[in-house]
Structures are given as C-alpha cells and as structure tokens.
C-alpha positions, -999 to 999 in steps of 0.1 A, spaced: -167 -99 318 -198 -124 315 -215 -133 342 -241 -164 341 -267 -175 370 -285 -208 362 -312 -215 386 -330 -254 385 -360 -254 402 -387 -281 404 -423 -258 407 -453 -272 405 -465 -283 371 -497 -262 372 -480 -233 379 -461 -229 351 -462 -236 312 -446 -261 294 -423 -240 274 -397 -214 274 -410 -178 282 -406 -158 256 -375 -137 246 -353 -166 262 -324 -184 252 -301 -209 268 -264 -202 278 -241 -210 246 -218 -230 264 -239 -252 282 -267 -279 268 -301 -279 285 -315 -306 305 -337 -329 285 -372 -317 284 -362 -288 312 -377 -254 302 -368 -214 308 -392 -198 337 -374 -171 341 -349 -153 326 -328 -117 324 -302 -104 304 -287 -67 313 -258 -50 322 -246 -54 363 -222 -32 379 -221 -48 411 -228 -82 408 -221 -98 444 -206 -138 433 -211 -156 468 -181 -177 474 -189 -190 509 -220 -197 530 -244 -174 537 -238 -158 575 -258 -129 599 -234 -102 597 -247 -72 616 -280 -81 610 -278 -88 575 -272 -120 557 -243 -120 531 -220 -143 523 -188 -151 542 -166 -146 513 -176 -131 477 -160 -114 448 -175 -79 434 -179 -80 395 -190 -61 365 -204 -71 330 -229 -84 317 -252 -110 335 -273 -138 321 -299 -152 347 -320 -184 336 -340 -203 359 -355 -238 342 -383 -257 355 -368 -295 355 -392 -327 348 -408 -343 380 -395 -372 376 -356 -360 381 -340 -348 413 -325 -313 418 -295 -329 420 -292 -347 392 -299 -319 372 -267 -296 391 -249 -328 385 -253 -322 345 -245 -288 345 -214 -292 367 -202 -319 343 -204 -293 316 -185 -271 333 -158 -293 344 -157 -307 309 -149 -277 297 -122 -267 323 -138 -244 342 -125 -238 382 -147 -246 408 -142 -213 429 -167 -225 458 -194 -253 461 -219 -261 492 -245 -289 496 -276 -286 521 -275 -271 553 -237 -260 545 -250 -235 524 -271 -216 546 -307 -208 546 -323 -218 513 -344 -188 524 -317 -166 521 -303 -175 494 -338 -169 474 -346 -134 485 -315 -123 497 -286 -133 472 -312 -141 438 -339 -120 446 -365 -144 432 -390 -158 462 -399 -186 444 -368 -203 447 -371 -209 488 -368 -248 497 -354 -273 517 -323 -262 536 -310 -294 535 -317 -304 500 -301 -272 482 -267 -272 460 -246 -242 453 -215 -238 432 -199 -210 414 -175 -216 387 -151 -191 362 -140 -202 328 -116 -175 314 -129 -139 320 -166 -154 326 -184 -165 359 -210 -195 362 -230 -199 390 -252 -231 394 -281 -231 421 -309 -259 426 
C-alpha cells in the first residue's frame, strides 16, 4: 500500500529557498503547482500510519481524530512552499482536481473551523510545527485511488 501526504503551505519568503530541498521528488501522479517548490519532504516505510477521516476531537485528553483508518506501506510526505501571490485554497483546489480527474474517492474532506484546531492538526496529526495557521482558513481532505491513500492539507 502507498500512502501520500501533500502539505501546501505559504511560509514566509525569507525563510526558505527558492528551490526544492535536495533528495526530493514530486508524487508521479500528480503535477506541481506552477512555480510551488518542495520544503520538506520524507519517504520511508510506516506501519501505523493514522489516515484522519473526521475532525479532530479531545478524547480523554488527547486530540485524535473522530474517525480514521490504521494503514501500512510506504509513505511519501511533501510539503511545497506555494507563490505569494496564490491562496491556500487555490492551490488544494488543483490538487483535488487531479485527483478527482483521475477517479480517486474522496473518503473525507473538512474546510476551516470544521476541521478542528489547525494547531492540532500540525503537531498532533503531521508532526511538523510549522504548519500551525488559521483555524478558519485550513482545508483537509483524504482521498484513495486503488490500493494507495492521498491526503491533501493547506
């Protein structure tokens, strides 16, 4: 099973450099975003990859996602930085076009404050700090295609 994370984030522009890191690649299913570039990214073997597939809740203490589906395989995680002058949005836009171009089923979607606490979803579900934002402008979907999982955060 393949598992895929694609993380769109708009950093700011002195933080970062203006090409892919090195040792990265793009998913081979999906096209880039014009003039987007790879910040981050990981390829290894997970046996207990957690696919969210509902908002994120406080559970005993502990945020997790209402729903999700256990998997095994191996994950591809790529985080672009997007140009300034395109919303978060319309960058999940284009990749969910792909996707839905290509057949895949839409096993759960959220917009803004549905999804839970951007917060949360940064440390808690990607591990990556960086990522925290505004609640209210974050987009979440996850996505299978065969035996392979896609899941789309901005």
């Amino acid at each position: 099973m393949r598992l895929f994370l694609i993380v769109l984030s708009l950093m700011p522009l002195w933080s970062l450099a203006a090409s892919d890191i090195r040792n990265s690649r793009d998913n081979t299913l999906l096209e880039r975003f014009p003039r987007s570039y790879i910040v981050q990214y990981k390829e290894h073997q997970d046996d207990d990859y957690r696919l969210a597939l509902g908002e994120l809740e406080k559970i005993n203490g502990v945020w997790a996602p209402e729903k999700e589906q256990r998997l095994s395989g191996k994950l591809q995680r790529i985080t672009y930085r997007i140009p300034e002058n395109h919303t978060p949005n319309e960058v999940f836009s284009f990749f969910v076009s792909q996707l839905e171009g290509l057949s895949a089923k839409q096993l759960f979607s959220c917009v803004g404050r549905d999804c839970g606490s951007s917060n949360q979803w940064a440390n808690s579900i990607f591990r990556y700090s960086r990522l925290y934002g505004v609640d209210k402008t974050q987009s979440y979907a996850s996505y299978q295609l065969a035996n392979q999982y896609f899941t789309l955060y901005s």
